[in-house]
N, C-alpha and C positions, 0 to 999 in steps of 0.2 A: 351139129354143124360148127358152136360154136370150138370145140375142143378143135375138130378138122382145120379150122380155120387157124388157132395157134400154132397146132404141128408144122403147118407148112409155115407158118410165118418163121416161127424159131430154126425150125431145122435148116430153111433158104438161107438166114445169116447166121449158121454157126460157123461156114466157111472163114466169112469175113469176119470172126473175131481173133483179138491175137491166143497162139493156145499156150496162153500164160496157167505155170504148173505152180502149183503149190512150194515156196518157197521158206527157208529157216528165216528167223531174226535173231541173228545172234546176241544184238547190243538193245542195251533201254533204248526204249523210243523214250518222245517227251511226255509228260504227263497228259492225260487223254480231258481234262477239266480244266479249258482255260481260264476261267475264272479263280484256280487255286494259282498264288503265286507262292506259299510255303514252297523253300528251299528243301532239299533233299538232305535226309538226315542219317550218318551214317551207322547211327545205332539201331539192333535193333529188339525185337521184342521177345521177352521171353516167358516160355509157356511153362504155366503154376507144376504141370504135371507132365509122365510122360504121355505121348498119345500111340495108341496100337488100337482099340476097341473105339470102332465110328459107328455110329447107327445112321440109317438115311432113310425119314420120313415122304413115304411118296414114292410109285414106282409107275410113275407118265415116262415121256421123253427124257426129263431132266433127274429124275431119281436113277434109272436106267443107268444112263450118261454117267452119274456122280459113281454108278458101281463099279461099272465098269474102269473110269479112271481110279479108282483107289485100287482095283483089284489089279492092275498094272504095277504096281508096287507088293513088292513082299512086307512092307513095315505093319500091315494091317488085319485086322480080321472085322468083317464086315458086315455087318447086320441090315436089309431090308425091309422097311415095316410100311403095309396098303391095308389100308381099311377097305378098300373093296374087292369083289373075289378075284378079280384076273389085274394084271397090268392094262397098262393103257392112258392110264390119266384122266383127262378132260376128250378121249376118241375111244372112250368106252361105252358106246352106243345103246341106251336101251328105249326099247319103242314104249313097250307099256309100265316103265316105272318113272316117275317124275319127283319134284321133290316137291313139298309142300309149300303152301303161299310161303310168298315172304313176306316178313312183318311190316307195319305200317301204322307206327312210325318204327324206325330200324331199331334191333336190339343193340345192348350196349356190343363194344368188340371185343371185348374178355367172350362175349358166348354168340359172336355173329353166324358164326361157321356152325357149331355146336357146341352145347351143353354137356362139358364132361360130365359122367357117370364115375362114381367113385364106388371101391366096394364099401361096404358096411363099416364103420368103425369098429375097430380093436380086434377082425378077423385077422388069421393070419393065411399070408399069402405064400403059395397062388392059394386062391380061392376061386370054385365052381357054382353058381347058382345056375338049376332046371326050370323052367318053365313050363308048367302043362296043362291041358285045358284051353288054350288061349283060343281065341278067335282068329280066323283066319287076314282078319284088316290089320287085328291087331300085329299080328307077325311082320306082315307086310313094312307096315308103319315102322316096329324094331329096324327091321333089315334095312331101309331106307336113310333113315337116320344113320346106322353105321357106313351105309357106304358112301351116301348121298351122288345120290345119280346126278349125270355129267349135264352141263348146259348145251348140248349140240341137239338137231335135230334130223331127221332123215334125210334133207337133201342139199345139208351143209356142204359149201366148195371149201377148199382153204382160202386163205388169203393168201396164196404167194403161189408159184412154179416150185413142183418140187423137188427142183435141186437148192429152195430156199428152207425143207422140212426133211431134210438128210441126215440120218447116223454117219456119215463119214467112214467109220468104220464096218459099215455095210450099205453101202450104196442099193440106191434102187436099181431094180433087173432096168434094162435097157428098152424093156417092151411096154413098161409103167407111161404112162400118158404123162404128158410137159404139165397139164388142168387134172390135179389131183381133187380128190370126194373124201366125205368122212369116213366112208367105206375104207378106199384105200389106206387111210390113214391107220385106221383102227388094226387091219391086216399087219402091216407095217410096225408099228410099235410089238404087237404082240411076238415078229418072226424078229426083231432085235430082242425084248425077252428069252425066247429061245436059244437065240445064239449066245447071251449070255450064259446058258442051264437055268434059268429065272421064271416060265413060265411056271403057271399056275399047275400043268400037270409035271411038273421035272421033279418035284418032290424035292426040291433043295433046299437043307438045313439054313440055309443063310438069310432067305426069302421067307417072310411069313402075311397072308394074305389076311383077308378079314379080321384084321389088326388094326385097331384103332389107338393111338396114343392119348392116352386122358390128362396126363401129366410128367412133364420133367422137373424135376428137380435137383440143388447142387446134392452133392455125395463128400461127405468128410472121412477122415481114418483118426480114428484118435488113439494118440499115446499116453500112454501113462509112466510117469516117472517113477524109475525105483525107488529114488532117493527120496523124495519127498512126496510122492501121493500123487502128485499132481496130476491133472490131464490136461493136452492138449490138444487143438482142433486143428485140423490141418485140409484143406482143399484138398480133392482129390479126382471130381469131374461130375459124370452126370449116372441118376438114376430114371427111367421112363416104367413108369404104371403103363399098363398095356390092358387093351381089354377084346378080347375075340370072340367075337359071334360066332353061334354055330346051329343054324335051321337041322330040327331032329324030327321034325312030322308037319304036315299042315298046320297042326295046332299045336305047337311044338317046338320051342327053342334053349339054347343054353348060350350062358355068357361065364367066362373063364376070363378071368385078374390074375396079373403076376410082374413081377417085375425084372428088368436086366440092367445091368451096371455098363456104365458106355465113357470114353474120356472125349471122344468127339459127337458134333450132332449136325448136320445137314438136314435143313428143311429146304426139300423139294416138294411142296404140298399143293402148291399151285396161286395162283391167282383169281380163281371163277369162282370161290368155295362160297364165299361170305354175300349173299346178292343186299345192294343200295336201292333203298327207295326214295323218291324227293320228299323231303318236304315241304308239299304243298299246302297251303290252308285248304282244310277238306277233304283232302283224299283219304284221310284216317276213318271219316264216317264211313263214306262210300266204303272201302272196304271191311267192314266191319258188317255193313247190311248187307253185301252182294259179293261175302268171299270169293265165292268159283265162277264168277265174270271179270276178275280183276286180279292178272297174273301176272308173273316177272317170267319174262325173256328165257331164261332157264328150266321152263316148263314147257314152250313151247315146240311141237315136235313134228305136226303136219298141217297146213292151209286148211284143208277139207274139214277138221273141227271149227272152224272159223265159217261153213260155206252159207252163204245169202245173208253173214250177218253185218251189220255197220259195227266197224274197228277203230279203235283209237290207238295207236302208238305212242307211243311217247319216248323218245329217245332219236337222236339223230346221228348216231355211229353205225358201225359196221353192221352189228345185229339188227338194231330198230331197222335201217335201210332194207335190209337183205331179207328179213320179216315182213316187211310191207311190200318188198318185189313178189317177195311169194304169195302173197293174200291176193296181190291184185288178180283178177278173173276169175276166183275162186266167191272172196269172202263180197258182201253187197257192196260196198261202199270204204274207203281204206284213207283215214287222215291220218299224218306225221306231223307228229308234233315234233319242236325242236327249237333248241334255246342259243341264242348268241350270249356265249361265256366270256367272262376277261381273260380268263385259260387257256382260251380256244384260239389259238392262231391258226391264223390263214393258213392252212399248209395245202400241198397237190393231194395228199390221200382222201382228207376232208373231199373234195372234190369230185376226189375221183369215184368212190362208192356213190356220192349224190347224184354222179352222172347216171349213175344206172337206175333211180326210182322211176317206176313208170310212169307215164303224163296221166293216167288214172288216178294218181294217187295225190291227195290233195295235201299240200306240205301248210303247215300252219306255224305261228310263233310259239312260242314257251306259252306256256299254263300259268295263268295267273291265280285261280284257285277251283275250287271244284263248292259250287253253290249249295246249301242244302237242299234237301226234299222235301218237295211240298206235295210230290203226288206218290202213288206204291211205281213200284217197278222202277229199274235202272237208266229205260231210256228216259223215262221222263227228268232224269238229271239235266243241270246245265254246267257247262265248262266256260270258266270267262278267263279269255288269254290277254297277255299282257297290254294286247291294243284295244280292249275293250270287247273286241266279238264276242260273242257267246254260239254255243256248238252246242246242241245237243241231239238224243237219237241213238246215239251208242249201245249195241249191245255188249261189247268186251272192248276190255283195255289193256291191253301190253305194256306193262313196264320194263324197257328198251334202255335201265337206266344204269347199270354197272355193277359193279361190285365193288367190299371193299376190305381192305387186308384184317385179316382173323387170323390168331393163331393160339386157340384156347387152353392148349395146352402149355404154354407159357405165360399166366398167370402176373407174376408179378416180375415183366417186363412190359405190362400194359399200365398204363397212365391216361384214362381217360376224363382227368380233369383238364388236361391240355386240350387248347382249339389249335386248329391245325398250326400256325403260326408265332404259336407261345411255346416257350422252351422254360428247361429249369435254370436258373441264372447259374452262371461260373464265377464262384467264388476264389479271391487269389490272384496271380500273376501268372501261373503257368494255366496252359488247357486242362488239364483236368483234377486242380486241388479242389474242386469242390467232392464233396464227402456226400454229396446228392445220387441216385444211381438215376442215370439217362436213359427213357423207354425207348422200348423199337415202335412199338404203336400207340398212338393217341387218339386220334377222332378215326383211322382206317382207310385214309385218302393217301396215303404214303408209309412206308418203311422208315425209321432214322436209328442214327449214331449208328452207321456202318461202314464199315473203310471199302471202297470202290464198291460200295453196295454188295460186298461180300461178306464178310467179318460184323460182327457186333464188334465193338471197340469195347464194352464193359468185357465183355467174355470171347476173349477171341475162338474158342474153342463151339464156338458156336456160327455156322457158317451157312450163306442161304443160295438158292438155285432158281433164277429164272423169276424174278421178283419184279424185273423192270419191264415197263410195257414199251414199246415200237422196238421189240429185238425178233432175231430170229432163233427161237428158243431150241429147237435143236442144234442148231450150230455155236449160239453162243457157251452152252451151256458147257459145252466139251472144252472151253477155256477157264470158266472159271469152277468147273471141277475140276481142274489141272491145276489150280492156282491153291486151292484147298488142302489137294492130296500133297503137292508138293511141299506148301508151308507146313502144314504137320508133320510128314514123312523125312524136313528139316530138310531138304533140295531148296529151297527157298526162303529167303529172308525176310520177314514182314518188319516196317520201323515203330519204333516203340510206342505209347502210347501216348505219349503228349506229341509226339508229331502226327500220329492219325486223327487227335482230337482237334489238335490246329487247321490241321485240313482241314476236316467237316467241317467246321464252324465259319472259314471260310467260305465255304459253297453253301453253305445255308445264308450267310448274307443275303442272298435272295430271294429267303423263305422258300418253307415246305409246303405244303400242299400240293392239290393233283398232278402236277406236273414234276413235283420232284425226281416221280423216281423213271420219268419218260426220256427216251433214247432218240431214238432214231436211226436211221442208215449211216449217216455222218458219226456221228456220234460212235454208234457198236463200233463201227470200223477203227474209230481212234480209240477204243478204249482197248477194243482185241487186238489192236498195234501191240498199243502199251504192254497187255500183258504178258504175248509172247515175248516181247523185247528182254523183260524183266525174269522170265522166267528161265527163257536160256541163258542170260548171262551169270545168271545164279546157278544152273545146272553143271556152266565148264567152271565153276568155285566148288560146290559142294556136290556134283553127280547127278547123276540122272537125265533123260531120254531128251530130246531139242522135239520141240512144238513147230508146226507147218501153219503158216499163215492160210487159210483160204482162197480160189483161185478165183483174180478178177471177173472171170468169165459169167460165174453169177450172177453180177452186177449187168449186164447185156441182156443175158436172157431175161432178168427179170421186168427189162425195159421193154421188150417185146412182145412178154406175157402182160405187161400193165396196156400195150396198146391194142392187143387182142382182148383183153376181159372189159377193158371198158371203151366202147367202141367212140362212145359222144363226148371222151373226155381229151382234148389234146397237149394238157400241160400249161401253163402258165396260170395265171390267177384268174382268166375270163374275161379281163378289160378289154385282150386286142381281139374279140374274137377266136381263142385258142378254142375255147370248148364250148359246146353250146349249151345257151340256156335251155332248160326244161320246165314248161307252162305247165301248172296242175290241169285236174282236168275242166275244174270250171273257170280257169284263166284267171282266179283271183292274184295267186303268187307266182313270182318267177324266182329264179335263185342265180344268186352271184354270190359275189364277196364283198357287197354291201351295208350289209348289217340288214337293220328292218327298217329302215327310210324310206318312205313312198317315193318311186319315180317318176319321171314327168311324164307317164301313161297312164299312170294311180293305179300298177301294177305294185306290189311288196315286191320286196328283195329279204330274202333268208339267207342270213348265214351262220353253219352247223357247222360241225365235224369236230375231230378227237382226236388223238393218235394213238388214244384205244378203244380195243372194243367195246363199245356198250355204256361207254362214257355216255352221258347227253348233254 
């Protein structure tokens, strides 16, 4: 009913929107980060080596995307690498494979995602080890670890209309429903696969599946002097250790090491890979005694394993929300926990996902610790939240609480002596005379030293895809893999490096942490102004194809499908009456956007939300 009810809502005002078409930008827009006031600089940067050989880790939405746009250019030849057997990404759907706890307390982020595997010292590569004999868990456990199954569950919705999760370049059939399903989704990714030749059955040289990347590393050429002996070291790009699984029996596997030479690298890898657990005082026991009652959000797959038991949630975004809509009438009893952040600004999405928890479901403050035990079994545990309550009773608990950026195969561009807010000092007058090298990840709550969150500024040949949360990752992605392929392909100018390092350090004035690398609506739209703006007027300079802005009309629909999907939420912040509050079910809590204040009912007020998923 409720899908019925959208169709007709959108389709009634499609009339009435203008049917504004997709449009060129020929000229720079302004720069899309008001906060940066560096001047525009007209030098610009130039790359150690040449580039033709790109590899691009990840074949979701955004690895797809980045192939597709480089394969629009002849300067390149192009290598796909998925550790897991098909495309798809994060709507690679599997019912019975899950991935294991996650740690508690969190592993470091050099191995949050995983544990590379290395071959053997002093082997020479490629190298094959067999496996046999093995157990069949054991196999399992291999297989999992390499591909590491997706965080979705079976009756995942998207968050958006899907003219918001569109290839552009293969639009959805016209018959596809406005309330797209994981289902759909999963379909969808895999028939743009195909139309690139990229599925799993196309047998395409360029594509290689169950391919795990272990390690990058730089790649030198060295000369030697006739004249005097000498050798010299010269940059030359990048080398990636690969490592491929390959199931040969039930009890039965082989893993095969080798490696290929590449001058570019695109990591499309995703953002869900690495799961965040809190640090609460206590929760480390608790899971430690009662591993498989105390899960992360990326395991969970169907209500009905939950049914007549008492749930705790923990996390108050997209997921925890949409986890505990689905428990409710299923599982006995369904608390949401959930914490007022300094992070956390008011925004309508917060809102709007809260609108829909059902009045069953009993919304509580932040966890203040998780007590020890003094009796056997789980429920006899107690939880004491931040206002002193204590909860107990629980047979499982959902961790509802994020994730956080890993990317293990680059090593030493991780820095996790830094807290999220500490940087390595700049030594010198210009941005970047210090002789320090700047990480991309530190604690795993943000990305840094990247110019528009694209570029590594130490190595510009190093380039990332779909990293920032509130975007619309199919559509953005197809801009700044245009931005990629064009500045390598030399269509495009990038300025040098002490003006991208001036910027950043500009915009970090406001410190990093969880919100650095968040967008939003406003936000994508000024930045994907920008850099179409930049892109064609670099294209009528140096060549190459003019970029289509996006058509308003998205921006309609998607206001129509936000008042269709959440019926009790009407916009504004809830002061005047826009959206109604929602009483738990024993009337203890209401929810606004008052923080946790008692009000003059000696009802609570909670207030949650994220502008990503899984935040809490």
């Amino acid at each position: 009913m409720r899908s019925l009810v959208l169709t007709v809502l959108i389709l009634s005002s499609i009339g009435t929107l203008n049917a504004a078409q997709p449009r060129q930008q020929p000229f720079r827009s302004t720069d899309p980060f008001e906060d940066i006031t560096t001047p525009h600089e007209a030098s610009s940067y130039k790359f150690k080596w040449p580039i033709h050989r790109v590899a691009i880790i990840g074949a979701g939405a955004g690895g797809l995307i980045a192939y597709h746009q480089f394969s629009r250019l002849n300067n390149f030849h192009v290598r796909l690498f998925e550790r897991d057997s098909m495309p798809g990404g994060n709507w690679h759907y599997t019912a019975n494979e899950t991935s294991p706890n996650a740690p508690v307390p969190n592993f470091p982020t050099s191995k949050a995602d995983f544990e590379p595997d290395l071959p053997p010292d002093g082997v020479k590569l490629p190298y094959e080890k067999s496996f046999e004999g093995v157990e069949e868990q054991r196999v399992l456990e291999v297989k999992i670890d390499q591909r590491a199954p997706k965080p979705i569950w079976e009756r995942l919705g998207a968050t958006g209309p899907r003219s918001y999760q569109e290839f552009r370049a293969l639009p959805w059939p016209e018959q596809t429903p406005i309330d797209i399903n994981r289902t759909h989704l999963q379909r969808y990714v895999r028939t743009f696969a195909s139309f690139l030749s990229l599925n799993s059955n196309d047998n395409n040289l360029d594509v290689s599946y169950n391919t795990r990347v272990e390690r990058v590393t730089k790649r030198y050429n060295i000369t030697t002097s006739t004249e005097n002996g000498q050798q010299t070291k010269t940059e030359a790009g990048w080398t990636l250790l690969l490592r491929r699984f390959t199931q040969t029996g039930n009890n039965s596997y082989k893993i095969r090491w080798w490696e290929e030479h590449f001058d570019a690298l695109v990591v499309a890898s995703g953002r869900f890979n690495a799961p965040n657990t809190p640090d609460i005082p206590g929760l480390s026991q608790w899971a430690s005694l009662y591993p498989h009652l105390i899960s992360h959000s990326r395991q969970y797959r169907r209500p009905e394993e939950f049914a007549n038991q008492s749930v705790l949630v923990i996390g108050g975004s997209v997921s925890g929300t949409e986890i505990a809509e689905e428990l409710d009438g299923v599982a006995g009893k369904v608390i949401l926990s959930v914490r007022d952040s300094e992070d956390s600004a008011h925004t309508p999405p917060r809102k709007m996902h809260l609108s829909r928890v059902p009045r069953n479901v009993s919304i509580v403050p932040e966890i203040k610790s998780f007590h020890p035990f003094t009796a056997p079994g789980i429920t006899s545990g107690k939880v004491e939240l931040l206002n002193g309550t204590i909860l107990h009773g629980f047979d499982r608990i959902i961790l509802a609480t994020g994730y956080r950026y890993s990317f293990p195969f680059l090593p030493q561009y991780i820095n996790t002596s830094l807290r999220a807010n500490e940087t390595i000092p700049i030594q010198g007058t210009d941005a970047k005379s210090t002789q320090r090298q700047q990480p991309l990840i530190t604690d795993g709550t943000h990305i840094r030293s990247l110019h528009l969150d694209i570029f590594y500024i130490e190595e510009p040949t190093i380039g990332f895809i779909n990293m920032n949360t509130g975007i619309e990752t199919f559509l953005y992605s197809e801009f700044t893999s245009a931005v990629l392929s064009k500045v390598w392909a030399g269509q495009a100018k990038m300025p040098s490096s002490d003006f991208m390092w001036a910027r950043h350090w500009e915009r970090v004035g406001k410190g990093y942490g969880r919100t650095f690398m968040a967008y939003g609506v406003e936000k994508q739209a000024a930045i994907t102004k920008y850099l179409v703006g930049w892109l064609n007027q670099d294209a009528v300079k140096y060549g190459g194809y003019q970029l289509n802005l996006p058509s308003d009309n998205r921006l309609q629909i998607s206001k129509l499908w936000v008042a269709a999907r959440f019926p009790n939420y009407r916009g504004g912040d809830g002061s005047n009456g826009e959206w109604e509050p929602l009483s738990t079910g024993d009337g203890l809590f209401a929810i606004n956007n008052l923080g946790f204040d008692s009000n003059s009912e000696g009802e609570r007020d909670v207030e949650t939300w994220s502008v990503r998923r899984d935040d809490w």
